[in-house]
C-alpha positions as CSV (number, residue, x, y, z in Angstrom):
1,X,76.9,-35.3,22.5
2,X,78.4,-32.0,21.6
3,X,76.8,-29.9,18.2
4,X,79.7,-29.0,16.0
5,X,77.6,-26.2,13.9
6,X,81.3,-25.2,12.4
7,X,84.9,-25.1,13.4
8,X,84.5,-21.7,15.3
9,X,81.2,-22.7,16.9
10,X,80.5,-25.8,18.9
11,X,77.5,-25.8,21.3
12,X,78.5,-28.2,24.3
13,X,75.8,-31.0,25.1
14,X,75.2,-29.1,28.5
15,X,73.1,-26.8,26.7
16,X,70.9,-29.2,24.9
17,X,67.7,-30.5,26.1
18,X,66.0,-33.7,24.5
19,X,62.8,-35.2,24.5
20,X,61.1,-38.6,23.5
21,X,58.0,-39.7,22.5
22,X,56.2,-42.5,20.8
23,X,56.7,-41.8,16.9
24,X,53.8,-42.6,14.1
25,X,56.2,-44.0,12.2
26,X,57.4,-47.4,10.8
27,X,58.0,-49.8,13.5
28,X,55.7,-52.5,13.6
29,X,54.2,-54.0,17.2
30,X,57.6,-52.8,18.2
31,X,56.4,-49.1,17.9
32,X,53.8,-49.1,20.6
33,X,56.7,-49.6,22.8
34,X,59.6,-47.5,22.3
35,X,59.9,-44.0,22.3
36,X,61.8,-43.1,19.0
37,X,60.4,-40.1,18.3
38,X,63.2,-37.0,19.7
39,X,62.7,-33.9,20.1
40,X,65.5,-31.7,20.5
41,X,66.0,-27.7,21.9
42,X,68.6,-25.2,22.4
43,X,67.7,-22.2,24.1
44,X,69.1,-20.0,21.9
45,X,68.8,-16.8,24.3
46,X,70.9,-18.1,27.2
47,X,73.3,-19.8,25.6
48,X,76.9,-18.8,27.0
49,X,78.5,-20.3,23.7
50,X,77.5,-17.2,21.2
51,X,78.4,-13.7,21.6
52,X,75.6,-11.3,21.4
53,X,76.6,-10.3,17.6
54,X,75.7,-13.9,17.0
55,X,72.6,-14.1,19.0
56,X,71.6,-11.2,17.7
57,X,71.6,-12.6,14.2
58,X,70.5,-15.6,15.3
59,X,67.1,-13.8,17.2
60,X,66.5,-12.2,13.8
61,X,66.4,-14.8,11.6
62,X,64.8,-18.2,13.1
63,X,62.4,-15.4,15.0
64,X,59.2,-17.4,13.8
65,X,61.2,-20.6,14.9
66,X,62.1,-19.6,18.0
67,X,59.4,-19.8,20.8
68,X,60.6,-17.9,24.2
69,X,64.3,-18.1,23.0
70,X,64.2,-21.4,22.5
71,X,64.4,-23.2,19.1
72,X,63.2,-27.0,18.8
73,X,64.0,-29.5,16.2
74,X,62.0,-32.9,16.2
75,X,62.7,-36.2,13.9
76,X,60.8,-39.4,13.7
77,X,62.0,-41.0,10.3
78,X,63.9,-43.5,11.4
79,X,63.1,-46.6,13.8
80,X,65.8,-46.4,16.2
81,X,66.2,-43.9,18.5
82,X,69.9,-42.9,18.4
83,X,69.6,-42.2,14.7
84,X,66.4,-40.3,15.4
85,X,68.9,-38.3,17.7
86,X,72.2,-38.2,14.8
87,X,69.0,-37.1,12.4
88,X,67.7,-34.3,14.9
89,X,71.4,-32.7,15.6
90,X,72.1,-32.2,12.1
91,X,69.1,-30.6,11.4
92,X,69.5,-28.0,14.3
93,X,73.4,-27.4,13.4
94,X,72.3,-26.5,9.7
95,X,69.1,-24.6,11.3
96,X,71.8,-23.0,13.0
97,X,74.5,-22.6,10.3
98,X,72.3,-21.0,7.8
99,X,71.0,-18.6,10.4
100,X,74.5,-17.3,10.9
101,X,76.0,-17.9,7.6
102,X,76.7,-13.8,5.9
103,X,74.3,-12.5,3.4
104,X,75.0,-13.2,-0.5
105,X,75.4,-10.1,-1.9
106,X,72.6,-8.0,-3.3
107,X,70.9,-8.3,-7.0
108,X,72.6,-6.0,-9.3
109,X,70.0,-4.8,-11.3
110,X,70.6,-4.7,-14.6
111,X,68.4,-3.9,-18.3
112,X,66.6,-5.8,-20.9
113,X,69.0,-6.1,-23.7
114,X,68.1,-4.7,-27.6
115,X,67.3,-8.2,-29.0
116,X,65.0,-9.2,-25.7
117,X,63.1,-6.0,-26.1
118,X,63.0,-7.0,-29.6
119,X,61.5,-10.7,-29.0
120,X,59.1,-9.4,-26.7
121,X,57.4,-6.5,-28.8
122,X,57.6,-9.9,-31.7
123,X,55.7,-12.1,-29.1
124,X,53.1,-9.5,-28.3
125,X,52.6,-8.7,-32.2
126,X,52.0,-12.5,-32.6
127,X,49.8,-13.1,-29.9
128,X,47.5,-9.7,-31.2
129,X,47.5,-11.4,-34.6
130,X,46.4,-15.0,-33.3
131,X,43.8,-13.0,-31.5
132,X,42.6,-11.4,-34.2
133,X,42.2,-14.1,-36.2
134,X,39.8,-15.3,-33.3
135,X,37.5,-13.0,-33.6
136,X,33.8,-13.5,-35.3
137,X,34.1,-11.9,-39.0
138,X,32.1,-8.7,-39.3
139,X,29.8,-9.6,-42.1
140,X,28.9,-5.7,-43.0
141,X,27.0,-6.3,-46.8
């Protein structure tokens, strides 16, 4: 089962490795039997379907993800295997999406307007004059 991360990029199910494992989950007496848990990994640095620009970015930002190139995606929420495996492709095609999708532009940085500098100075007046009141009267006769 090929990953279709977007139009431009599909990663062909040649390049995918999966693994199963009994899963903690819900199952029942049937859980001690099947193995519904899936893991699911892409080795990221050999794969023949992204250009080095792409790997590159790729590298960069799933970097604590990745271990030795590879990234791995596991899922155990559901009880049956093949939607354990639906569950654990979409999760490593948005893993992979967002860690090519472009940057959003910058903060422009902008300054405090007239009447928020004004409400500000007000709240810290206020807060100096509930504090005052606070205070143990100086009884000085």
């Amino acid at each position: 089962m090929d990953l279709e991360v977007s139009r431009e990029l599909t990663v062909p199910a040649s390049e995918l490795g999966w693994r199963f494992s009994r899963s903690s989950g819900p199952g029942g007496q049937h859980v001690n039997t099947s193995d519904s848990r899936v893991e699911l990994f892409w080795n990221v640095a050999a794969s023949t379907v992204l250009s080095e620009e792409q790997r590159g970015l790729l590298v960069a930002r799933l970097g604590r993800r990745l271990i030795a190139g590879v990234i791995t995606v596991s899922a155990s929420e559901e009880r049956s295997q093949l939607r354990n495996r639906e569950i654990a492709l979409a999760k490593l095609g948005e893993i992979v999406a967002a860690g090519l999708a472009p940057d959003s532009p910058g903060r422009r940085p902008t300054k405090p307007t007239r009447g928020s500098k004004r409400r500000h100075q007000a709240a810290k007046v206020q807060r100096s004059a509930t504090k005052q009141l606070r205070r143990r009267p100086s009884g000085g006769d």
